[in-house]
C-alpha positions, 0 to 999 in steps of 0.5 A: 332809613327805617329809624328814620321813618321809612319802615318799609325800606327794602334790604340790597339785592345781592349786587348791593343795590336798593330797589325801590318799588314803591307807590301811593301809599307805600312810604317810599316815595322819593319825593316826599319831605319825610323820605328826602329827610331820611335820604340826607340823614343816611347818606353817609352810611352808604357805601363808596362806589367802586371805580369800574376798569375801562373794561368793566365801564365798557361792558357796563354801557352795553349792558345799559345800552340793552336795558334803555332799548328795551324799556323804549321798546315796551312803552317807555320811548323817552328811557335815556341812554347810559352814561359812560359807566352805565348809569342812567340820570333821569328826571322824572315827573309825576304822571311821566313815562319815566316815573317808576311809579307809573304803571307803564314803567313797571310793567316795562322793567319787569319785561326788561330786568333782565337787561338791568345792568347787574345782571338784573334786579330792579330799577334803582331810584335816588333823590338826587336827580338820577338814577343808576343801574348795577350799583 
């Protein structure tokens, strides 16, 4: 992402997902044509997700369920719940509750990062359409 332009794209955390904390003015913004160019030129090099055992999809929706109340509870009262493996799908629009760079939404994953699926972190974006927890 970097040679591609995108000089202040963030390291993994330990759990191997992207945090993107970006805004106005950062490079990181899903939404523009040069991040989205980048995005589709890097794909291949991420790696393949692992298959999550019934127990660990289980454990995983919790965990989501957890992190989606509290979001709602700060603030965010549209947060979707997980999919069956934890994941979140958003779609966000500019200015909505559910676009990470609303200020509202940032202060709300702070106060709930602990709930992260992952075991915490930070709320991971893509430009696909949706959103996952504990990548």
């Amino acid at each position: 992402m970097r040679a591609h332009g995108i000089t202040a794209f963030p390291d993994p955390n330990p759990q191997g997902g992207i945090a993107l904390g970006g805004g106005p003015g950062t490079g990181l913004d899903p939404r523009s044509p040069q991040f989205k160019a980048a995005n589709r030129a890097c794909r291949s090099l991420l790696p393949p997700r692992k298959a999550l055992s019934p127990a660990q999809q289980a454990e995983a929706k919790a965990q989501g369920l957890k992190f989606a109340q509290c979001m709602r509870a700060h603030g965010i009262s549209d947060f979707p719940d997980p999919n069956s493996q934890g994941n979140f799908q958003i779609q966000a629009n500019a200015g909505s509750g559910l676009d990470p760079h609303n200020p509202r939404f940032q202060a709300a994953n702070k106060a709930c990062e602990h709930d992260l699926p992952g075991k915490g972190g930070s709320f991971n974006t893509n430009t696909s359409g949706g959103s996952g927890g504990g990548s």
